[in-house]
N, C-alpha and C positions, 0 to 999 in steps of 0.2 A: 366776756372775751370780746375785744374791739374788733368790730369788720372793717373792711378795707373794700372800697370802689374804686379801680381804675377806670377812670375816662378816660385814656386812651385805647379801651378797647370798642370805644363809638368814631375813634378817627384823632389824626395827630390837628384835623383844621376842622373847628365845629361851629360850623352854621346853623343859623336858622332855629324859630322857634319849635318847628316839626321834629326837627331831629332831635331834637334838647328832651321831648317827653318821654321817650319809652326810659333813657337813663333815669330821666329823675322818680320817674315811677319804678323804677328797681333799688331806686335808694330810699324812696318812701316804703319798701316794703323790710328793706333791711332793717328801718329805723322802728317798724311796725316791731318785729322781731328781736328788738334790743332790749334789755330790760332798761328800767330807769336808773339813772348814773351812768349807763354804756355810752361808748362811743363809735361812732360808725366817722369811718376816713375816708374821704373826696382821696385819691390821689391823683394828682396832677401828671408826674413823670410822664416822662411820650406826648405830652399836648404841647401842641405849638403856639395854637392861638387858638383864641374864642370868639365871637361878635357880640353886640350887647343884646342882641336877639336871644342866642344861645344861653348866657347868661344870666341873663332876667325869668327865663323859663325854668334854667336847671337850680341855678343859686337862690333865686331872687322868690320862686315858689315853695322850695325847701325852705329857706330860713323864712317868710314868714308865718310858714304853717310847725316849723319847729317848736315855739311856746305853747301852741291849742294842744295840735293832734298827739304830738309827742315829746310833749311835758318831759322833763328831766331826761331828756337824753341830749348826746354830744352832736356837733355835727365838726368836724375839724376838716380843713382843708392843710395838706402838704403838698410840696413840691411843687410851688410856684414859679414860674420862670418868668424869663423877662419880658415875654408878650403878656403873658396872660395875666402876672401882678398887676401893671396897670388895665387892663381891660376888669378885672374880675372887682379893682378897686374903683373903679367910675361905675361900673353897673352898681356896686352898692350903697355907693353914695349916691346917686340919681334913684334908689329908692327906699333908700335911709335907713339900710340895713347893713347892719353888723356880723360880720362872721369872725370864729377863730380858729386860726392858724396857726399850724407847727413849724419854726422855723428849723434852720440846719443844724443851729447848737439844740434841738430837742425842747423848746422853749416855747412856750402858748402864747401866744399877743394876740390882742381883735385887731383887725382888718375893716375896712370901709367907714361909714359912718359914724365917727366914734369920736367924743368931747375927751379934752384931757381926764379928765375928772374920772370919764367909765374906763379911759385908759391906766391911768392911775391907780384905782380900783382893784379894776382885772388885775395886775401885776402884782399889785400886795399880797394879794387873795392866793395868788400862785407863787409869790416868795414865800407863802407859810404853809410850802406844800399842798394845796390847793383846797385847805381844807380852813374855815374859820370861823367867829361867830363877828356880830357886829360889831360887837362891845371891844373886840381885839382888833379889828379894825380901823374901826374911830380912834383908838387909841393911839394906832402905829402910824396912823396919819394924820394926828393932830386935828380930826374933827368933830363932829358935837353926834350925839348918835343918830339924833333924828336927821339930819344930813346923810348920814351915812345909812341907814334904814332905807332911805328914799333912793340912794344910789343905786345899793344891792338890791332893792323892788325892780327899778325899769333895769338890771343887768338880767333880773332874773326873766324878767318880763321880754328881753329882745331872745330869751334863749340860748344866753352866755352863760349865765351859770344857774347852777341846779341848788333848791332851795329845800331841808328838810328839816323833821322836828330836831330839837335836842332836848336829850334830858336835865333837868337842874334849870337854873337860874335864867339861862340864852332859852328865849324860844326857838328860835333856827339855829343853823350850821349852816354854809355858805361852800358850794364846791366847785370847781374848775374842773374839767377831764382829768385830769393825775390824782385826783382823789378819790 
């Protein structure tokens, strides 16, 4: 079952790297309590703005302890607004981290530092229901596998998507949150 974190119950205007710790430390313990494949949701609604202070603390420490500590789980940001998309989008391109986001039509995209290619990617992966191997992949995207093997590593690797066995012929299966 997905958990859901309101930041705005830390304040509609969030400064500061001090104030930024006790939430992300209440979201690192929801994610502790996730199983793997779960998703835990940043929600935005009620925040007005963030600084890159805040940001680099709250976003910028979760996502990149998301691949080590807590391996195969989600971290999704919703309800972006118009301060805080661009703020939440420089903070993590000034530390070259990738987050994914639920937009209004219900739809997964990555956020921040992100080459066409992991853009690309992402979205295939999540047009085929968010579930896939590489082989089906490489396929629907017209590229060579080992290409695409090395895409799905560093997607797996930034903690975009969740990587496990499969039976038969694919060694992996390839998941996005909806799967």
């Amino acid at each position: 079952m997905p958990s859901t974190y309101r930041l705005s119950k830390v304040g509609r205007k969030l400064w500061t790297r001090d104030r930024a710790r006790t939430p992300r430390e209440e979201v690192e313990r929801l994610l502790e309590s996730t199983e793997p494949g779960g998703t835990v949701t940043i929600d935005l609604r009620g925040v007005d703005v963030f600084d890159f202070s805040f940001a680099a603390e709250f976003f910028g420490r979760l996502l990149q302890r998301l691949p080590t500590e807590h391996a195969g789980r989600f971290l999704v940001v919703e309800h972006i607004g118009p301060w805080t998309g661009p703020n939440l989008q420089a903070t993590l391109e000034g530390l070259e981290l990738a987050a994914i986001v639920r937009d209004e039509d219900d739809r997964y995209r990555l956020f921040g530092k992100v080459t066409e290619t992991d853009r690309a990617t992402f979205e295939a992966l999540a047009a085929r229901g968010g579930r896939s191997t590489a082989a089906e992949l490489a396929s629907g995207l017209h590229v060579n596998l080992t290409a695409m093997n090395e895409r799905l590593q560093k997607l797996v690797g930034r903690g975009v998507l969740r990587r496990e066995e499969a039976p038969g012929r694919a060694r992996f299966t390839y998941h996005t949150p909806q799967s």
